[in-house]
MARFIDREN-472329 format. One record per residue (C-alpha): x, y, z; residue in one letter; residue number from 1. Coordinates in pm, 1 decimal. Layout:
N
<node px="X" py="Y" pz="Z" res="A" n="NUM"/>
...
END
This chain:
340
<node px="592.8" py="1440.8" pz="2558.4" res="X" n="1"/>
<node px="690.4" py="1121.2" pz="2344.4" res="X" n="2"/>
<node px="1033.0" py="1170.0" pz="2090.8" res="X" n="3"/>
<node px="839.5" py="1193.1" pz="1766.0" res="X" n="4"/>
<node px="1199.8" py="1086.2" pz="1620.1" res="X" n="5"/>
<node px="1217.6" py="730.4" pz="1786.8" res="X" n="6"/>
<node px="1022.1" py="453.9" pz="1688.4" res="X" n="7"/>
<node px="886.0" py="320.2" pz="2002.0" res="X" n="8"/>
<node px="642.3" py="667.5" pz="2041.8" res="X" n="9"/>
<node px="471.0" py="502.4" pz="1780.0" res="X" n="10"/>
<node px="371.2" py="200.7" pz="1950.0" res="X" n="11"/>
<node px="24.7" py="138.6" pz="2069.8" res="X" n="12"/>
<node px="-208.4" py="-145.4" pz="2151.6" res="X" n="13"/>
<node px="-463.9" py="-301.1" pz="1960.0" res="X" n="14"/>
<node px="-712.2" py="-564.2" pz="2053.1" res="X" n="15"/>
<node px="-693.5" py="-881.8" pz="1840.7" res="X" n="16"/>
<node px="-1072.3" py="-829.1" pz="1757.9" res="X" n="17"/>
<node px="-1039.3" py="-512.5" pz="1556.0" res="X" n="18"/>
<node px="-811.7" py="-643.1" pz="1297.4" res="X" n="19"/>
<node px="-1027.6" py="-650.3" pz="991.5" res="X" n="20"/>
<node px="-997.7" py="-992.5" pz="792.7" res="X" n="21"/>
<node px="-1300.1" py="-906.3" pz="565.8" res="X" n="22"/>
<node px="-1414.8" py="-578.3" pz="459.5" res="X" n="23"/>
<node px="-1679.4" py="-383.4" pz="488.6" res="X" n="24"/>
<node px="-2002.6" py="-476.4" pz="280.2" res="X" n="25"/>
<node px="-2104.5" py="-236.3" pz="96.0" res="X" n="26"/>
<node px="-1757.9" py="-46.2" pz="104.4" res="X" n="27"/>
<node px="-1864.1" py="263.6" pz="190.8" res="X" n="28"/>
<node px="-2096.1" py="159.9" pz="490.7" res="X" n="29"/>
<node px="-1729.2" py="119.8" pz="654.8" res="X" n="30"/>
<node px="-1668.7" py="404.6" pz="942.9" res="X" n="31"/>
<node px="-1483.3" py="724.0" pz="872.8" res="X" n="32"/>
<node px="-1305.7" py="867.7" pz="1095.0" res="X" n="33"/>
<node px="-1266.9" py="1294.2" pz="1019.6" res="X" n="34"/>
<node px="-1025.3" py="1528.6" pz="1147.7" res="X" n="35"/>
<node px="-1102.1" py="1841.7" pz="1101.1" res="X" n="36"/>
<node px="-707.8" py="2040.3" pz="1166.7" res="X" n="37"/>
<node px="-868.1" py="2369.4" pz="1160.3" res="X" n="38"/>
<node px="-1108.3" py="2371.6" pz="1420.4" res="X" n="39"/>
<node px="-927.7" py="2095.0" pz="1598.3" res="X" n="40"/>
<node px="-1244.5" py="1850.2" pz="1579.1" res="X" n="41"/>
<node px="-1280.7" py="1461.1" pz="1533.8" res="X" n="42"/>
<node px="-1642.5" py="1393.4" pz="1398.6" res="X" n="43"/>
<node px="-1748.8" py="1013.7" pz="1334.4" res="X" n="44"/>
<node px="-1983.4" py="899.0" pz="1070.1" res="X" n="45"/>
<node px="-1978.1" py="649.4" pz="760.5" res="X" n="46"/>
<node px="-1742.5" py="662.2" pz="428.3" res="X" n="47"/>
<node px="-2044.0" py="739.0" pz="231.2" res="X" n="48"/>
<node px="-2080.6" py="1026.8" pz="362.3" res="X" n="49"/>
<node px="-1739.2" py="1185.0" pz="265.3" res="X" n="50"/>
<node px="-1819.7" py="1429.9" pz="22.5" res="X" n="51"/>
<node px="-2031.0" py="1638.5" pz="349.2" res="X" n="52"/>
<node px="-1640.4" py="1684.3" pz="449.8" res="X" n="53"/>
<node px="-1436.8" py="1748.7" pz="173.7" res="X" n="54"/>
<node px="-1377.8" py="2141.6" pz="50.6" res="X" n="55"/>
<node px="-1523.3" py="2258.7" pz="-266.3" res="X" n="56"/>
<node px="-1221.0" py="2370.9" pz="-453.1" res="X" n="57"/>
<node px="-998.7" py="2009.9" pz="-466.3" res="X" n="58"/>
<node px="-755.8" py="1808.0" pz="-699.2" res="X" n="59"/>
<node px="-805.0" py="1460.5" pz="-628.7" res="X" n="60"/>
<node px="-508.9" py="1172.3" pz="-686.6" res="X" n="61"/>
<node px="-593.3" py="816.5" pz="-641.3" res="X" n="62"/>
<node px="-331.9" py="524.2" pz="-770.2" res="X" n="63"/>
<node px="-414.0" py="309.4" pz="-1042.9" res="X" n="64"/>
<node px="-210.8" py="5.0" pz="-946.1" res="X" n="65"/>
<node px="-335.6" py="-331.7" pz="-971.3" res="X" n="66"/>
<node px="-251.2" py="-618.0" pz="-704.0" res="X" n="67"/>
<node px="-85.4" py="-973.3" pz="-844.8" res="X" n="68"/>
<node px="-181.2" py="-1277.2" pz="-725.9" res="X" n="69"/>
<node px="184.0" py="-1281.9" pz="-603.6" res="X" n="70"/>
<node px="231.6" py="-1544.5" pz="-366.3" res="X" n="71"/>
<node px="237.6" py="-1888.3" pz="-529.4" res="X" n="72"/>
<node px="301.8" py="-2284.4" pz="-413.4" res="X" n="73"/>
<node px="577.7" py="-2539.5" pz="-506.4" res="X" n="74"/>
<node px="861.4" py="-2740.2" pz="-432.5" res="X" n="75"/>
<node px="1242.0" py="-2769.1" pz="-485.0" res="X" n="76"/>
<node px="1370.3" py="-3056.4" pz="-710.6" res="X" n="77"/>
<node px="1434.2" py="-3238.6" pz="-419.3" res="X" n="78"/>
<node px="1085.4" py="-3235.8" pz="-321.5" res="X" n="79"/>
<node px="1059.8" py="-2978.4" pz="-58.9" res="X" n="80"/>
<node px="803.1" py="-2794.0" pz="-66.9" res="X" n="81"/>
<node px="861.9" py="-2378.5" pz="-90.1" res="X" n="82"/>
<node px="640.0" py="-2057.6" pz="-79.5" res="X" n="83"/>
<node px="748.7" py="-1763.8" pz="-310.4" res="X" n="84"/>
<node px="602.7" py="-1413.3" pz="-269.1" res="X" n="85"/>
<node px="699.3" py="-1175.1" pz="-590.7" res="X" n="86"/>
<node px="799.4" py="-831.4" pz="-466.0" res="X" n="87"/>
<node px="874.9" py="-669.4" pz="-790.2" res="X" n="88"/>
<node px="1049.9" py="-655.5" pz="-1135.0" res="X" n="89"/>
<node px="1435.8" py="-560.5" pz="-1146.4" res="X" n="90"/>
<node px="1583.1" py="-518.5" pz="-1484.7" res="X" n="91"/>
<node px="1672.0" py="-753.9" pz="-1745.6" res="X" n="92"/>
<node px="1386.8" py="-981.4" pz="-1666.2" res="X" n="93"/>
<node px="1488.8" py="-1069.4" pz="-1292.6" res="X" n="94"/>
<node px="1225.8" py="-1022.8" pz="-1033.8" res="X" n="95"/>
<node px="1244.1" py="-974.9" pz="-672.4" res="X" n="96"/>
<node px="1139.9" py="-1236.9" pz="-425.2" res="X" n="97"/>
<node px="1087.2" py="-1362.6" pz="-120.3" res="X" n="98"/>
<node px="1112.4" py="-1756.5" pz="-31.3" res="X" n="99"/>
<node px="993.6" py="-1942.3" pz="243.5" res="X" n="100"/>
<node px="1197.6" py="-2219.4" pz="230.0" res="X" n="101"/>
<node px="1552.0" py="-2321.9" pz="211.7" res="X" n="102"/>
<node px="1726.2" py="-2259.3" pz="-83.7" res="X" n="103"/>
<node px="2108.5" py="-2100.9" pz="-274.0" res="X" n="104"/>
<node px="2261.3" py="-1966.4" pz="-543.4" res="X" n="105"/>
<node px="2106.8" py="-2186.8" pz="-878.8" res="X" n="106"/>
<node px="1839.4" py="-2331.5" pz="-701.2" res="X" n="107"/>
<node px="1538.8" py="-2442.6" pz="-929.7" res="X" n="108"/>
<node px="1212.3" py="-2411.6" pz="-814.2" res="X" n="109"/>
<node px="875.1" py="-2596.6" pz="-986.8" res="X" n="110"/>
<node px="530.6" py="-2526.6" pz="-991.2" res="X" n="111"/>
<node px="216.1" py="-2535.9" pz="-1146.7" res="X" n="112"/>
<node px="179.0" py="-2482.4" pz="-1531.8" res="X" n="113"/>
<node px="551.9" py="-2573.3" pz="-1634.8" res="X" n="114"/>
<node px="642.4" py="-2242.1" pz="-1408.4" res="X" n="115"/>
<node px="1017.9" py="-2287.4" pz="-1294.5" res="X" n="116"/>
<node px="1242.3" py="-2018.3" pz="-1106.8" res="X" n="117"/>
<node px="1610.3" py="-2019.8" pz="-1086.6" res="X" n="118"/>
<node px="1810.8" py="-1864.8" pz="-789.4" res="X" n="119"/>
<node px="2046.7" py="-1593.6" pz="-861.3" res="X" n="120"/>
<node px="2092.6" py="-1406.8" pz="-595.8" res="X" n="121"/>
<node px="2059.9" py="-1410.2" pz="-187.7" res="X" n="122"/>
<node px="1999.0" py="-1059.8" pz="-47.4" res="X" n="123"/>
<node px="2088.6" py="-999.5" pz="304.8" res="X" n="124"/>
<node px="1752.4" py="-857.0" pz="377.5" res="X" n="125"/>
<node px="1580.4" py="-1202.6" pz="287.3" res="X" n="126"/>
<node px="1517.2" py="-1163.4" pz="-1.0" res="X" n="127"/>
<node px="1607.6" py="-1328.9" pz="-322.1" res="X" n="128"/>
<node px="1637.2" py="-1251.3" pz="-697.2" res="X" n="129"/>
<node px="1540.3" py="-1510.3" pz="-964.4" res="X" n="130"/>
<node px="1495.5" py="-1556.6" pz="-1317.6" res="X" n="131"/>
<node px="1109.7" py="-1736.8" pz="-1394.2" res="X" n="132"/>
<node px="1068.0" py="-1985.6" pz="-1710.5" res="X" n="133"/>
<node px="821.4" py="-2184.3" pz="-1879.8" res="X" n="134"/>
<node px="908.1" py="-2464.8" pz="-2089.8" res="X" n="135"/>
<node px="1276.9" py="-2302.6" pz="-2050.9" res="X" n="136"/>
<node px="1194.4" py="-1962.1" pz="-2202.1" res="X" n="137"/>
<node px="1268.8" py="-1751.5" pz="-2014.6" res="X" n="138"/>
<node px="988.6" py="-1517.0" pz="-1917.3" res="X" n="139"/>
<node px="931.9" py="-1112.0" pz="-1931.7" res="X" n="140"/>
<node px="662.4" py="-945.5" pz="-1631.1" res="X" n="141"/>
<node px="362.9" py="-956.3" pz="-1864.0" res="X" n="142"/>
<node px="435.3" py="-1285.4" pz="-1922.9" res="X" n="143"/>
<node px="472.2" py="-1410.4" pz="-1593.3" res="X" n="144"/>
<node px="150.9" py="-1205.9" pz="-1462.6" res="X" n="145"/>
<node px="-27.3" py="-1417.4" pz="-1703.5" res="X" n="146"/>
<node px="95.6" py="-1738.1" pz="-1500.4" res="X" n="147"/>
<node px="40.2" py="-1605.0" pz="-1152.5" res="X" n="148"/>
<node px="-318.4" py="-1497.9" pz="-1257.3" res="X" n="149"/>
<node px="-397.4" py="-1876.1" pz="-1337.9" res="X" n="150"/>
<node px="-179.3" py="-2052.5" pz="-994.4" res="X" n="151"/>
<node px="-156.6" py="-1767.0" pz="-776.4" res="X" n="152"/>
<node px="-328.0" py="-1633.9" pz="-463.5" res="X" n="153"/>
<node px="-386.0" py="-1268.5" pz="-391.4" res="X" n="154"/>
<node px="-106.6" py="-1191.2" pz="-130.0" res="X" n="155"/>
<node px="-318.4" py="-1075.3" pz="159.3" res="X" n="156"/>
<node px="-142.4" py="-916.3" pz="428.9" res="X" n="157"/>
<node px="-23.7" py="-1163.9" pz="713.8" res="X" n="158"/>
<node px="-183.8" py="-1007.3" pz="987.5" res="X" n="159"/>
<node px="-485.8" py="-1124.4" pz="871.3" res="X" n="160"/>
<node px="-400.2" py="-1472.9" pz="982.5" res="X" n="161"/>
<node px="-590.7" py="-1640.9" pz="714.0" res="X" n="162"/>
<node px="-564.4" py="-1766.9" pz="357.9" res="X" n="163"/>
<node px="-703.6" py="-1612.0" pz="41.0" res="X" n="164"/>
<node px="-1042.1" py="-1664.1" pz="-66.8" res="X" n="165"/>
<node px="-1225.2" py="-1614.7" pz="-393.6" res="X" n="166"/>
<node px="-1373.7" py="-1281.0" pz="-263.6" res="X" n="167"/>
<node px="-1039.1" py="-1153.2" pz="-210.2" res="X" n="168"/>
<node px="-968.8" py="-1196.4" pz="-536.2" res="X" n="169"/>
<node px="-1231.2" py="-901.0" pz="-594.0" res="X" n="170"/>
<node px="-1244.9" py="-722.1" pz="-259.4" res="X" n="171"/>
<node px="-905.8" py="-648.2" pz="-215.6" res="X" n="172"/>
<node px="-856.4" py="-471.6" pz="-552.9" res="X" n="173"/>
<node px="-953.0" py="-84.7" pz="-598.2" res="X" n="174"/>
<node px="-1255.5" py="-79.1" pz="-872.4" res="X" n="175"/>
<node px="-1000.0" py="146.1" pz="-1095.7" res="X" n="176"/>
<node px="-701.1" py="-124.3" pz="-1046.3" res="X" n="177"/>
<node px="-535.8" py="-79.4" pz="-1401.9" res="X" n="178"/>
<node px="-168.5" py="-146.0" pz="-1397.3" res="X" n="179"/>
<node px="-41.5" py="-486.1" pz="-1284.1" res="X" n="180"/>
<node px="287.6" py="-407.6" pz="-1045.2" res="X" n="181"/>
<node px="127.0" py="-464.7" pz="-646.0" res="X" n="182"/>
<node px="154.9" py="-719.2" pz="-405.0" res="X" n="183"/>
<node px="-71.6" py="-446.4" pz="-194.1" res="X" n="184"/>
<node px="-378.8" py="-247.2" pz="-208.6" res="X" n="185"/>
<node px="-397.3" py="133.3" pz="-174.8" res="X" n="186"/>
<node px="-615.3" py="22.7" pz="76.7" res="X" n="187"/>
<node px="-753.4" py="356.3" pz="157.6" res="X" n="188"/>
<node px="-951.5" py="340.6" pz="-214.2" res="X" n="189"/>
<node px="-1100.1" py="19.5" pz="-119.7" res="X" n="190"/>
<node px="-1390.7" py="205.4" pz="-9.2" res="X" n="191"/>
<node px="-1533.9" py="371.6" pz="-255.2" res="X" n="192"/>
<node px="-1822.9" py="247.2" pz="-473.7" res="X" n="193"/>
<node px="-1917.0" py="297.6" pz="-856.6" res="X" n="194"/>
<node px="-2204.7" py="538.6" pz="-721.2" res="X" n="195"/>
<node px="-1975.1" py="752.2" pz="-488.8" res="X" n="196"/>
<node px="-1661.2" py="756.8" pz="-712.9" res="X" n="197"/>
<node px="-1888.2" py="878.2" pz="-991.3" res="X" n="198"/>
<node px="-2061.3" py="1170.7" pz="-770.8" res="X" n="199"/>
<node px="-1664.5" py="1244.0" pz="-693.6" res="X" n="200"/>
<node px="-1572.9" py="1266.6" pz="-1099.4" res="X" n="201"/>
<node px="-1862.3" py="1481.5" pz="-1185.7" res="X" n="202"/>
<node px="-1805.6" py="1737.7" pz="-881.7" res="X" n="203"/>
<node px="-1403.3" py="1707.2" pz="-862.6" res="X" n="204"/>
<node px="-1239.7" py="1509.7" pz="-1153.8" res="X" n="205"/>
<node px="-1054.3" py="1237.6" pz="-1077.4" res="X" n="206"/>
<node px="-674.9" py="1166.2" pz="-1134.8" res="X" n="207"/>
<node px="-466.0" py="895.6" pz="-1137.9" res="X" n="208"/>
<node px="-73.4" py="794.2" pz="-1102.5" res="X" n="209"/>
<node px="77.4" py="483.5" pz="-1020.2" res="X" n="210"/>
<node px="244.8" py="342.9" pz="-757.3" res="X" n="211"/>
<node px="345.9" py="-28.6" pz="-747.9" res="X" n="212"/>
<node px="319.1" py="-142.0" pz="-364.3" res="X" n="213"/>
<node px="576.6" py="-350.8" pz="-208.9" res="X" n="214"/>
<node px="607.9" py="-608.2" pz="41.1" res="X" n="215"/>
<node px="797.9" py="-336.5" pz="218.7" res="X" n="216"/>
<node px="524.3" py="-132.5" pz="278.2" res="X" n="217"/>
<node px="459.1" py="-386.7" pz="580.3" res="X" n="218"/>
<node px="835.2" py="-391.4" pz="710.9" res="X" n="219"/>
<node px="781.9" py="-252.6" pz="1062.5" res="X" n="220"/>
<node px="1099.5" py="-40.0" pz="1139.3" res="X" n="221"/>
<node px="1327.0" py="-190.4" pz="1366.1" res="X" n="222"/>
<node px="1542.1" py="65.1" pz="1454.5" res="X" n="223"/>
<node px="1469.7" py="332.7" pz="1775.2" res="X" n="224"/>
<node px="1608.6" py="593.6" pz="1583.9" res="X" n="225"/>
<node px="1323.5" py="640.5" pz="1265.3" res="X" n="226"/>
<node px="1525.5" py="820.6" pz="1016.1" res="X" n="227"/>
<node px="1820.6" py="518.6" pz="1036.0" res="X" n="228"/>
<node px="1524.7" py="334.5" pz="881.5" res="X" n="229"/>
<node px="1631.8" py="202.8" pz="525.1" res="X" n="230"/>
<node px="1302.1" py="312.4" pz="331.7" res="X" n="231"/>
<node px="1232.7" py="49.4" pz="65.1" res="X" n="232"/>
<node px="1106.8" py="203.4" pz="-246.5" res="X" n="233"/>
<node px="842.8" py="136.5" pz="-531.1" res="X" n="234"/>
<node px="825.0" py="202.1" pz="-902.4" res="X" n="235"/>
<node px="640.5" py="523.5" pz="-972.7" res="X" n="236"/>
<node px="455.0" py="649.2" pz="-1281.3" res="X" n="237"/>
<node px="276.2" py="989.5" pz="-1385.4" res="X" n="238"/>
<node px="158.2" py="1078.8" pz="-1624.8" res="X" n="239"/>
<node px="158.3" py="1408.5" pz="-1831.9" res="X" n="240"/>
<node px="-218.3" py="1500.2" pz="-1776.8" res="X" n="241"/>
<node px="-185.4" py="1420.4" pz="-1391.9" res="X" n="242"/>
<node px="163.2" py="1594.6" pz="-1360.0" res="X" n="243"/>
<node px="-4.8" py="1919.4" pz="-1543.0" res="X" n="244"/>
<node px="-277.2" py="1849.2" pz="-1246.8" res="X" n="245"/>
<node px="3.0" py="1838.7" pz="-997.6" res="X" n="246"/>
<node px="132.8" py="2159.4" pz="-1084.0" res="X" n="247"/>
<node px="-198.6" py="2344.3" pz="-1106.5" res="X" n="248"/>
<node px="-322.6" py="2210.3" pz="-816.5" res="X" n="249"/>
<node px="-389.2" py="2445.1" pz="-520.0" res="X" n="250"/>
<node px="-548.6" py="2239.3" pz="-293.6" res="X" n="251"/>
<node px="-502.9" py="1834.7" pz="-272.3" res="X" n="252"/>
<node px="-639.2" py="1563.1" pz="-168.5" res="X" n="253"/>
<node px="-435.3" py="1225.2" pz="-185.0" res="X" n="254"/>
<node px="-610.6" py="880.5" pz="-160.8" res="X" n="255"/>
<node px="-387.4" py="684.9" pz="25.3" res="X" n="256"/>
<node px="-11.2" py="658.8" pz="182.1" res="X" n="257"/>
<node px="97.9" py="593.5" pz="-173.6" res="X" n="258"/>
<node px="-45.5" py="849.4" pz="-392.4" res="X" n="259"/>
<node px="73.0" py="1075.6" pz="-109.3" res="X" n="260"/>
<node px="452.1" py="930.8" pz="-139.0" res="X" n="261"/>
<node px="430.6" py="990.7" pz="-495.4" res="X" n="262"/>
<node px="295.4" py="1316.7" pz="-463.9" res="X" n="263"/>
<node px="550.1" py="1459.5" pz="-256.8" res="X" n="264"/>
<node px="843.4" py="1263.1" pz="-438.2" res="X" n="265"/>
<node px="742.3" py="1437.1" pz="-744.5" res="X" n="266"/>
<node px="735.4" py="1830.3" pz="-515.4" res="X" n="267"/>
<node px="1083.0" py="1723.8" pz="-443.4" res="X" n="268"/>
<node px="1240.8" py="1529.1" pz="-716.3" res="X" n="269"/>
<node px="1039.5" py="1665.6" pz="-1000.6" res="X" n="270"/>
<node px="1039.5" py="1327.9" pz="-1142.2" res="X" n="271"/>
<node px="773.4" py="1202.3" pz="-1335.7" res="X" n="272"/>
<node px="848.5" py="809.8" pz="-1301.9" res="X" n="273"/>
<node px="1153.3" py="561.1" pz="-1124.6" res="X" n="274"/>
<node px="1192.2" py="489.2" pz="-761.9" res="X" n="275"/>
<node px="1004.4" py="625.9" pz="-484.0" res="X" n="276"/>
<node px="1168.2" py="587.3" pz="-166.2" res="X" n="277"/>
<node px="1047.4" py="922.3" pz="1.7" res="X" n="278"/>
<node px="1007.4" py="817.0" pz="432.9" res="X" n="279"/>
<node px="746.0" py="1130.0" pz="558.7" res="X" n="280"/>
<node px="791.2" py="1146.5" pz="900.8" res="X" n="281"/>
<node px="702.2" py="1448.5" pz="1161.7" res="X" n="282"/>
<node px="1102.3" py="1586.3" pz="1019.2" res="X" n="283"/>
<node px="993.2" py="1562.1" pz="684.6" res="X" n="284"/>
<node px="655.9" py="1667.3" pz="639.0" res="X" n="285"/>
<node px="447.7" py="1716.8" pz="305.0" res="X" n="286"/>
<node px="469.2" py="2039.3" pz="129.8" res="X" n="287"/>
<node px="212.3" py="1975.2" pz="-145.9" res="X" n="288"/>
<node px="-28.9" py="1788.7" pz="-46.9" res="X" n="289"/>
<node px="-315.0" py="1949.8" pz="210.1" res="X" n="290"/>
<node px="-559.7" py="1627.3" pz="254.7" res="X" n="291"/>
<node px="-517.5" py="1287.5" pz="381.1" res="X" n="292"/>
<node px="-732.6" py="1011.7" pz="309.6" res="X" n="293"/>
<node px="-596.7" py="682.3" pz="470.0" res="X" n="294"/>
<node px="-699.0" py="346.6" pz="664.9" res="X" n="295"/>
<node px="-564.7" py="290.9" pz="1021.8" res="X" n="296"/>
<node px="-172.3" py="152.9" pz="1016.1" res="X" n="297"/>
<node px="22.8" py="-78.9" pz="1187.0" res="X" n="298"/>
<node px="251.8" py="50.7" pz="1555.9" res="X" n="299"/>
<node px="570.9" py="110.8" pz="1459.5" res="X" n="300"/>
<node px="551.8" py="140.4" pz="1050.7" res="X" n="301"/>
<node px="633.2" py="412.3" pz="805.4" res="X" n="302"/>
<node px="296.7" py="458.0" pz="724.6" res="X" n="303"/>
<node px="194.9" py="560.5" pz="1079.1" res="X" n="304"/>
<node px="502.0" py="782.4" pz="1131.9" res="X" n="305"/>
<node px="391.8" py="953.6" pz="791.9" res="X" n="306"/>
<node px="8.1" py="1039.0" pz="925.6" res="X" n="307"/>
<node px="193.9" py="1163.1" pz="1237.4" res="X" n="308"/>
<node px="405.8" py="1407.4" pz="961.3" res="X" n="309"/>
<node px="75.0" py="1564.2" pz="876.9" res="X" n="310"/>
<node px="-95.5" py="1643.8" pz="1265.2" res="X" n="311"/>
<node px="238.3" py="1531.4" pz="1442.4" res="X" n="312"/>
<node px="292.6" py="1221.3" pz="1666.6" res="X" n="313"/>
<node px="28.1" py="1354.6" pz="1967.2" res="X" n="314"/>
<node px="-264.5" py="1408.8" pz="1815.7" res="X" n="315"/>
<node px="-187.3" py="1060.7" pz="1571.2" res="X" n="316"/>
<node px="-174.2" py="891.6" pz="1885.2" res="X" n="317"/>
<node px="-465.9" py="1057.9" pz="2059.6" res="X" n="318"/>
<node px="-706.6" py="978.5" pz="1724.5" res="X" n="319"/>
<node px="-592.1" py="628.7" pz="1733.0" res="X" n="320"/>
<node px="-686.5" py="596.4" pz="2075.2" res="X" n="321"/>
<node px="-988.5" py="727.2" pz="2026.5" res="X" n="322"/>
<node px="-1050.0" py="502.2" pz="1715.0" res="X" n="323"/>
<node px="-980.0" py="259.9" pz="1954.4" res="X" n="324"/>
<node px="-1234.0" py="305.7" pz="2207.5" res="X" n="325"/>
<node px="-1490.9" py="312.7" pz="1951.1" res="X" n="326"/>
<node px="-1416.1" py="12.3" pz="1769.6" res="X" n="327"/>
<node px="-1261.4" py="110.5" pz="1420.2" res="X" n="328"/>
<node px="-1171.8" py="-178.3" pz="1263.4" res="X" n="329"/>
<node px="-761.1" py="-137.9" pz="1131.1" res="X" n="330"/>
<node px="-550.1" py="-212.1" pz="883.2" res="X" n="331"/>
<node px="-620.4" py="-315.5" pz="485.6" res="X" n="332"/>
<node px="-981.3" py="-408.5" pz="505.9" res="X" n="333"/>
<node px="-1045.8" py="-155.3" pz="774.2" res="X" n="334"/>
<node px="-1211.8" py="165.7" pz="824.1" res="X" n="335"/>
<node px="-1106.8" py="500.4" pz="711.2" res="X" n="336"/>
<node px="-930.8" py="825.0" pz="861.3" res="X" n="337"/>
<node px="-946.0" py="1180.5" pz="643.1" res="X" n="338"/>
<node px="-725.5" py="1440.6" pz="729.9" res="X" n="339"/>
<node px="-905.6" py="1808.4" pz="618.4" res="X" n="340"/>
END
């Protein structure tokens, strides 16, 4: 039996080919994959048909965030050319970054549409901190999303192996995406249609919270032992009509490894907005929410280890080889997996 507390259990191979680098058209003719813990039963069949599986008395929570086109193009004064991904706002209108490229302390980076970037800071992690101007004033988020959403390209995740496209700029944002703050998806909501999310409202009611994915949501853990892992964390918001949900609920369904990070932050915390940095894991397993409704993750990464905290590291193993063998397509523009 594999130590459900070190990181290599978690490992597993997955041919090249079922890497999804477009999604499913429609997006709910992509496959579903159902686990059914009660009678101990995996039954195939399409994400259109997901409402034949859920229970009739459920509190739905999906996340409202909306992805930034977050990775943009330029150069250093010198002429070099860099790569800047924006991870997230800090405070006092200094963002957090990542830079492909060279650079130190004052810096200045140009691009597109009189957008500069000073250096402040060099993280040991990688990452950087900057201040962002335009026509040296200096600029708040809203501000700057305005920019990005004119030079920017939507940051899809690297394992994709390709570069943005107009579609992306459409497929890879939920049809609810409200609040500006990702460089993400919730890819498990990328699914879902106007036709079925409407069938869903009428029957269940739908909530939503927010949860600003980070570039850290992809940061495979690199240490054997899994809870020496630093979790990064993400800016969290709910609301008072979806935290009066929360406490009434008696049976839930979360939409995603985010809404069910936020979920279970709040059980704990009983906090209704800041930073979530909550690592589920088989040792810390949820204690609010019942349902799990998530794509197929990465070896080795939190978001693997935290399906595994719901039907443990065997079975998670076991229903991702059996995805496997009948060619699921993984990761953000992959097919689906709900936990019941």
């Amino acid at each position: 039996m594999s130590d459900f507390l070190k990181t290599s259990s978690y490992d597993f191979f997955l041919p090249q080919n079922q890497i999804a680098t477009t999604p499913a058209i429609p997006a709910d003719s992509a496959k579903l994959l159902v686990y059914d813990r009660k009678n101990d039963k995996i039954i195939h069949t399409v994400f259109k048909n997901i409402m034949d599986f859920l229970p009739e008395e459920l509190t739905i929570f999906l996340n409202d965030t909306k992805v930034i086109k977050a990775r943009i193009f330029g150069q250093k004064i010198s002429g070099a050319k860099i790569e800047l991904l924006l991870n997230k706002p800090l405070f006092m209108d200094r963002f957090l970054v990542m830079i492909r490229g060279k650079v130190k302390v004052d810096t200045k980076l140009i691009f597109d549409e009189s957008l500069t970037a000073v250096v402040l800071e060099l993280n040991e992690d990688g990452s950087r901190v900057v201040e962002f101007f335009k026509d040296d004033k200096k600029l708040d988020f809203n501000s700057l999303v305005e920019i990005l959403n004119k030079i920017g390209h939507i940051p899809l995740p690297p394992y994709m192996n390709r570069e943005d496209t107009k579609d992306d700029e459409t497929n890879y944002q939920t049809l609810f995406a409200k609040n500006y703050g990702a460089v993400a998806a919730p890819t498990a909501s990328l699914h879902f249609t106007s036709e079925l999310l409407e069938k869903l409202e009428k029957k269940y009611g739908l909530n939503y919270l927010t949860l600003h994915v980070g570039a850290g949501t992809f940061k495979p853990v690199d240490v054997e032992d899994i809870l020496s892992h630093p979790m990064h964390s993400e800016y969290f918001e709910i609301n008072k009509n979806c935290k009066d949900k929360i406490d009434n609920a008696k049976n839930i369904l979360a939409v995603g490894t985010t809404v069910t990070r936020t979920l279970e932050f709040y059980a704990r915390k009983n906090m209704i907005c800041g930073e979530c940095d909550l690592f589920l894991n088989p040792s810390n397993k949820p204690i609010i929410v019942n349902h799990l409704l998530t794509n197929f993750h990465l070896p080795k990464s939190t978001l693997i280890m935290l399906v595994a905290s719901f039907i443990g590291l065997e079975k998670t193993l076991e229903i991702y080889d059996i995805a496997i063998k009948n060619n699921y397509r993984f990761y953000s523009y992959g097919d689906a997996m709900l936990i019941i």
